[in-house]
N, C-alpha and C positions, 0 to 999 in steps of 0.2 A: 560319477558326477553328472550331477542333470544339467539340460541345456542353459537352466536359467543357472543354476550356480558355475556352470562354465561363462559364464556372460560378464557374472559379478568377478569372478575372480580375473577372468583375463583383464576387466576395466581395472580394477586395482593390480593385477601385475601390471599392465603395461606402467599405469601411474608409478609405481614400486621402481620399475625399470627404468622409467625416465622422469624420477621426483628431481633431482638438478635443475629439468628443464622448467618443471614445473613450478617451485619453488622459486626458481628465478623468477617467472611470468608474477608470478603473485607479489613478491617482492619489488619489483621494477612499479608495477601500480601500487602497491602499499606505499613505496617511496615517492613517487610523480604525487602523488594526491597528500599525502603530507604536505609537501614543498610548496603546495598550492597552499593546503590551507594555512601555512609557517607564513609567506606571504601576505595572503590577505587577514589573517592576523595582525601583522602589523599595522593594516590602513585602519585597523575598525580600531575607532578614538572615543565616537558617543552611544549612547542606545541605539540610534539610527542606525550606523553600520551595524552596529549587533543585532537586531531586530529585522531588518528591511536594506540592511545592505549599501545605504545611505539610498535608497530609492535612484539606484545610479543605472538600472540595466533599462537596457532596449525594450522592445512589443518582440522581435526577434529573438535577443537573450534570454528573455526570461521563458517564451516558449518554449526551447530547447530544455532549460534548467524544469522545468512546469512538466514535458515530457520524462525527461529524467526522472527526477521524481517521483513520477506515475507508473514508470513499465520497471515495477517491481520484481521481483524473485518470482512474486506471486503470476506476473505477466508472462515469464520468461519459462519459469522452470512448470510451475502450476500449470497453466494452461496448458502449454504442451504435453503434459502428464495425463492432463486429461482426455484432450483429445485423442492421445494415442489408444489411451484404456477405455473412453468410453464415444469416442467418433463423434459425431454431431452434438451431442448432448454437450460435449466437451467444450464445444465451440459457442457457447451460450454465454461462456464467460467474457472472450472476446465482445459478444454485439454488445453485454450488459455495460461494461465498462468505456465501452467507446460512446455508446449515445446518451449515458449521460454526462459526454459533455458539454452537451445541446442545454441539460438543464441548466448547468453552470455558467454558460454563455447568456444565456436568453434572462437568467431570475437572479444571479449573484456576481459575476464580475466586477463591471462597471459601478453599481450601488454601494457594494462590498469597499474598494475601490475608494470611492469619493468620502465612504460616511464614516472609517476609522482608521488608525494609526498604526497599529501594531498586531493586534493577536483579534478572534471574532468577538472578547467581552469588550472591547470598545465600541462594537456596533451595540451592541447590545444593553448596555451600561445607557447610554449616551441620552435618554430618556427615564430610564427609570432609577432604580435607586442601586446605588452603586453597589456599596457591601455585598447583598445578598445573590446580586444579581453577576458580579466578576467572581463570586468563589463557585457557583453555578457552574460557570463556562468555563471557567478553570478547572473544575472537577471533572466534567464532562471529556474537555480537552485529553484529557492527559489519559482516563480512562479508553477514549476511541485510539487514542497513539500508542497505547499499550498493545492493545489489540493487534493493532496493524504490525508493531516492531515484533512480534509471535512469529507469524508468517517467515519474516525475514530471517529471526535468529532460525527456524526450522530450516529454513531454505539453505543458510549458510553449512550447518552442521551438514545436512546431507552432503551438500555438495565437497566439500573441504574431505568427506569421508570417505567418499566414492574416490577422488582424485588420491588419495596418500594411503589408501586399504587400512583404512582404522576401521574397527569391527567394533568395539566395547564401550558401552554406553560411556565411561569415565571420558574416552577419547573425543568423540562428539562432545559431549555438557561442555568440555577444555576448548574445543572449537567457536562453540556459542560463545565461552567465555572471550575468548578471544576480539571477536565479532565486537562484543558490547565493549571492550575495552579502547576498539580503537573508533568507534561509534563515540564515548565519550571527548577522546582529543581532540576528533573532528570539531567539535561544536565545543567546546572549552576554549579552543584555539582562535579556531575562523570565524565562530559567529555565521552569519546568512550568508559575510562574502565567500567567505570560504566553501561554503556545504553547496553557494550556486551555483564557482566556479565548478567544484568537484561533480556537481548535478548534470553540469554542460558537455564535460568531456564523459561522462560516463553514459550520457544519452549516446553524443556520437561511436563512441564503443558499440554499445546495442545493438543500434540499427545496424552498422556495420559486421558485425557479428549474426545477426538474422538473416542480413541480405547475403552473407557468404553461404552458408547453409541453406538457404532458399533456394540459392542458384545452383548448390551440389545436387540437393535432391531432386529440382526440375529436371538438372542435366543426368543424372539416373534414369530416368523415364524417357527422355527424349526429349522434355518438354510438352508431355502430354499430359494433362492434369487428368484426363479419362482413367488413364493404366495407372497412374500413382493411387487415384482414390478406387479402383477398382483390384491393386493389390493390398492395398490398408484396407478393404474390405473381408478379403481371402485369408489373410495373416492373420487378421485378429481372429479368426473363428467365429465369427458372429454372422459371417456373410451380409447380404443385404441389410440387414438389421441397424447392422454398424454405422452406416449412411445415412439412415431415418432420425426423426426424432424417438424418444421414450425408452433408448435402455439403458439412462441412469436413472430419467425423472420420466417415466411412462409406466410402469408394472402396474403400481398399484395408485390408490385415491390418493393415497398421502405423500406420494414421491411427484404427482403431481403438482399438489398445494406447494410442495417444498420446491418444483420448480419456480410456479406462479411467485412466489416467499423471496426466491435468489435474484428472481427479477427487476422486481419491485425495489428490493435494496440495492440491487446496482445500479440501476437509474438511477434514484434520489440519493446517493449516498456520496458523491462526489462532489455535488454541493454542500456537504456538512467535514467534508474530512480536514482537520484544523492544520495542517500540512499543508497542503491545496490552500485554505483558502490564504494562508499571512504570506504568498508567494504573490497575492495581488498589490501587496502593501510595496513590491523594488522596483515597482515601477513608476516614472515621474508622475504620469498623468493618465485617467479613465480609458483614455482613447489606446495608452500603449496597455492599458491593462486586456483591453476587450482584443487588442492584436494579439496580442500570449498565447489568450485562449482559441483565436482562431488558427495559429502555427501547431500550438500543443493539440489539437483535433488533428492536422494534417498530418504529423510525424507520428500519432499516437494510432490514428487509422492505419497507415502504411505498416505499420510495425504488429497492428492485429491480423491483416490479413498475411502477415510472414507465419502468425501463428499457427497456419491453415497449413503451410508446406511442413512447418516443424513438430507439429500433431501426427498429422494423417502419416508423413514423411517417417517417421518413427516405427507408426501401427504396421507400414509396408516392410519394413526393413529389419524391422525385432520382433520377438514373437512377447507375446504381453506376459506369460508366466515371467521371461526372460526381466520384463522392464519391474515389476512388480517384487521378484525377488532380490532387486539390488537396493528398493524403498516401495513397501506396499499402497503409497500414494501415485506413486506415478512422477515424485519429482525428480528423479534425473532423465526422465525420456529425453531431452534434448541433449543432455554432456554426451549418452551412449549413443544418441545418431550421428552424435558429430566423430564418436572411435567409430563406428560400423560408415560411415560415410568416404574416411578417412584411408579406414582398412584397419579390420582389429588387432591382426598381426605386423600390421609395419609400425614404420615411425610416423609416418605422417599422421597415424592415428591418433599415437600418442600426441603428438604437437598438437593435431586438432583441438583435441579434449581437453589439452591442459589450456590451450588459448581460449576457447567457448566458455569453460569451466573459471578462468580466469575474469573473461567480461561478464558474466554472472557474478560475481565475486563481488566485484565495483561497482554492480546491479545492487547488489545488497550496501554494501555499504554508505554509498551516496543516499539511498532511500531510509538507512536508518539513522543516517545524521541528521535527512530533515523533518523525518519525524522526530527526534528527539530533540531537534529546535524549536518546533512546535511546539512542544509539551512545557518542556523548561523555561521559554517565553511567555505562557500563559501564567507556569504558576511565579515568576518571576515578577512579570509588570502587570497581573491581575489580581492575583492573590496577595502576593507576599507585599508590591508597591501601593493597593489602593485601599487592600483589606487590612493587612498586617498594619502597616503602617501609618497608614489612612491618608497616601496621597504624599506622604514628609519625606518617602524617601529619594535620595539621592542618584543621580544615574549611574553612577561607582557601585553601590549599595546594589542598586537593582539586576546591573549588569553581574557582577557575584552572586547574589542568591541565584540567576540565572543557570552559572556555571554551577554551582553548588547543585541545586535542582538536577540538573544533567546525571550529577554521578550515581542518585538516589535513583533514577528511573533507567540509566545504565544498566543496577544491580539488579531490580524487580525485570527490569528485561530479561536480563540472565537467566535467571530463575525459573521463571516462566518459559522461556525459549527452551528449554532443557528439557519441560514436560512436555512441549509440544512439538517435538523432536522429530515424530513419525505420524502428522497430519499434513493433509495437505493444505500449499500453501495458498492457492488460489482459494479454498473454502475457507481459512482462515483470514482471509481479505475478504471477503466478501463478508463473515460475521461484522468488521471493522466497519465496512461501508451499511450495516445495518443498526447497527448502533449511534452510528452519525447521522443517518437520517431519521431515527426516530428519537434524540434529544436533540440534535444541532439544528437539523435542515428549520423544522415547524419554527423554532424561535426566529431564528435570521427572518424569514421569513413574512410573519408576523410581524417583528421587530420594524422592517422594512415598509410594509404596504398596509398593515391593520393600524389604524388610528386609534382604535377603542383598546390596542394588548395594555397590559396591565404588569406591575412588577411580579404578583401571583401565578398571571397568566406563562409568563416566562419561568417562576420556578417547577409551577407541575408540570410545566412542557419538558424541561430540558431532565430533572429528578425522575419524573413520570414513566419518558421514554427512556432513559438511561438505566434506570432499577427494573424495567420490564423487558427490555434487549436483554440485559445481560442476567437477568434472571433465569428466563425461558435457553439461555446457552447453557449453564451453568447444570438445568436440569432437563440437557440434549443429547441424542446420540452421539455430539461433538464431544460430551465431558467423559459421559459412559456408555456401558451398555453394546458395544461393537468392538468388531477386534482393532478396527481402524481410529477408537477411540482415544481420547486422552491419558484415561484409565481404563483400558482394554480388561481387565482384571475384577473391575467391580460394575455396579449397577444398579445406579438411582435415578434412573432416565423417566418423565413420563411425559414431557413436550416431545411428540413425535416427530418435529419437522427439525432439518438441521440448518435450518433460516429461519431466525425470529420475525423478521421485516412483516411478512404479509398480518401479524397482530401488531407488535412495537411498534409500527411506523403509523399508526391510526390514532393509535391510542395514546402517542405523542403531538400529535394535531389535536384530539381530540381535547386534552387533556388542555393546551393551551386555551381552548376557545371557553371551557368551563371553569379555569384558574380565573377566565378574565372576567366572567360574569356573575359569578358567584361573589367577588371581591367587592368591600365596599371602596376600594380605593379610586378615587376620579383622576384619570391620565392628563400628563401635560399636553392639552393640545399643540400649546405653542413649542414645545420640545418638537412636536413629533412633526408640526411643519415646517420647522427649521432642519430635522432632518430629512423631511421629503426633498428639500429645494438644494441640501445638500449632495444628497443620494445622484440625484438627478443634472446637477451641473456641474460638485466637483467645488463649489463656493465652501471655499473654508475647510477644504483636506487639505492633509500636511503632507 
């Protein structure tokens, strides 16, 4: 037996050995996060509670729930996968997704905030012409939520697999299923109150769980971050290399652009992600909206630089054939630091693994309730209430097709999660956050501070960027063409970069500013200065 399938196997024996314990851990949180969202279930009476929670949380609360949210499968399991497998490079994900939330502080918040109600087609609606412009953002919506809920479902299979030694693909898909199943109740049930409450405790799990393992692997070393990154240098075999920039996104021209590409969309892509933004809508008022985001920056930084102990922590500690053959992405490198942390052959090992393995777990599933609140929100009070219906229907009515929505995008989750089983999950977030930026971000955007946008200018913006993100994926080394691919097997790859952003995210700006010019339609001035003076003071949000 090789060292790495001695790796995999002792993680799954020990899991085998002590699935009781584990089974309980998982179960005690499957049960606590029910009971929450059976709970606030019962307070949600209108669309408000269903939608925005009745706008009842704090600038403090909804930070926590805003951080929650945010430090995904893809934060948690991804990123430390990478790091461990490719060092610096690894750690790109980290800066990408922390600074922009500079963008979303400084350009969407507060605006965001003041100018609509429930989902981003109310901002965007709110001047031009309704119909074409909420089944837009609705399609959009639900398309970037798909995306992201991939990451998660993959994230969950893995990890649920490693923990209980399911080897066969039928076993995983049954896990995904799982996942999506209780992803549905979540949000059928609770609505926002529920998915924030569940948001809040499952941030504090996180950071709690990062800080224990940050502080095992310091105290391994000494507390000398010198000898940690200078054995995750040694261990991985790459030596110095490891440390530098350029040996995932350095070889060659095009791994470069593909860095430049992953950047670019992480920046800008957290102002478009429709999850993020209807979390600004549970707060009473701009001022606790703009506090959110400065708690959610503080807890979401702290929490990336734990990424740094539990990356490099890993690289030092397992050797990388070891971490690669138990998932050739790299996403359990944190659950096996926490058994090698632990001790592979004791109990404490097992405990570790099944506790880290467990707050991952809660990791995924709070993050796939609110994205799939998001989505089913969008096509509920955008679609189905202003297009379907054309504004007649009822908040009963709206609030059901809601729930209804949920189980349809529950099942394509599934589905999808199952083929994306064995990618990693942080480049699977990151596709999500480039698709948001190149159909969401330009519109809002626009929407917001361009007086001359146009109801055209918003459909080629958001259609434009939306058809050319997921176009250029569709025919990437992400769909084919690698062994790490979607379809490892075949091969119709000819967009070389495995990040659309550095073309989609232009050509969705661009695409807006020539919808609006080329159009003979003449803009409501008076709409759009009622929503500047809205944007801006908060006169007349609900």
């Amino acid at each position: 037996m090789s060292p790495a399938q001695h790796t995999t196997w002792l993680a799954a024996g020990e899991a085998s050995e002590h699935r009781p314990l584990i089974i309980t851990l998982f179960a005690i949180f499957v049960a606590a996060t029910l009971v929450i969202t059976v709970w606030a279930g019962r307070q949600t009476k209108d669309a408000a509670d269903f939608y925005a929670g009745g706008r009842q949380f704090t600038g403090f609360q909804n930070g926590l729930a805003v951080s929650g949210d945010y430090m995904s499968a893809a934060s948690f399991l991804g990123i430390a996968g990478a790091i461990a497998l490719f060092g610096y490079d690894g750690f790109l994900y980290s800066i990408g997704f922390l600074v922009a939330w500079l963008v979303a502080l400084l350009l969407v918040a507060e605006p965001l905030r003041n100018s609509g109600r429930y989902t981003m087609g109310d901002v965007l609606a709110y001047r031009m012409r309704q119909r074409p412009v909420r089944t837009a953002a609705g399609t959009s919506t639900i398309v970037v939520s798909i995306f992201y809920l991939l990451a998660q479902m993959a994230g969950a299979g893995v990890l649920v697999s490693l923990l209980l030694g399911i080897t066969s693909d039928g076993g995983k898909i049954g896990i995904v299923a799982l996942v999506g199943v209780l992803m549905i109740v979540y949000v059928t049930i609770g609505g926002m109150k529920g998915t924030t409450w569940v948001q809040m405790v499952k941030a504090v799990l996180l950071i709690a769980g990062a800080l224990l393992l940050t502080f095992l692997v310091l105290l391994k070393f000494d507390f000398n971050v010198s000898d940690l990154l200078g054995s995750a240098a040694d261990n991985s075999g790459k030596g110095a290399a490891f440390l530098e920039p350029g040996l995932k996104y350095g070889a060659t021209g095009t791994t470069k652009l593909d860095f430049i590409s992953l950047g670019i969309a992480l920046v800008l892509g957290t102002a478009g992600l429709p999850h993020i933004l209807i979390r600004f809508y549970t707060v009473p008022t701009a001022k606790a909206a703009r506090k959110s985001v400065i708690w959610a920056i503080g807890l979401i930084g702290s929490f990336y630089l734990m990424t740094l102990a539990l990356g490099f922590g890993a690289a030092a500690l397992i050797k990388p054939d070891e971490i690669v053959a138990s998932n050739k992405a790299g996403n359990t490198a944190a659950p096996l630091l926490a058994l090698h942390l632990g001790g592979v052959d004791s109990n404490w090992g097992a405990i570790l693994l099944a506790t880290i393995s467990a707050v991952a777990f809660a990791t995924i599933l709070a993050v796939v309730a609110g994205l799939t609140l998001a989505s089913s929100s969008s096509f509920a009070h955008d679609i189905y209430a202003n297009v379907i219906k054309k504004g007649q229907a009822d908040e009963k009515q709206e609030i059901n097709a809601a729930r209804w929505a949920t189980v349809g995008i529950g099942a394509v989750s599934i589905l999808l999660g199952a083929l994306a089983r064995d990618l990693n999950v942080a480049g699977l977030v990151a596709l999500a956050f480039a698709v948001a930026a190149s159909a969401n971000l330009p519109t809002i955007l626009y929407s917001l501070f361009w007086k001359r946008f146009t109801t055209s200018g918003a459909l080629w913006s958001i259609y434009g960027g939306l058809v050319t993100a997921v176009g250029l994926v569709l025919f990437s080394p992400v769909v084919s063409g690698k062994p790490t691919s979607m379809f490892p097997d075949a091969d119709f790859h000819w967009f070389p970069l495995e990040n659309p952003g550095i073309i989609s995210i232009p050509v969705g700006f661009l695409l807006g500013i020539l919808g609006t010019l080329l159009s003979k339609e003449e803009p409501d001035r008076g709409k759009y200065a009622e929503l500047e003076v809205r944007s801006l003071t908060g006169t007349g949000a609900h």
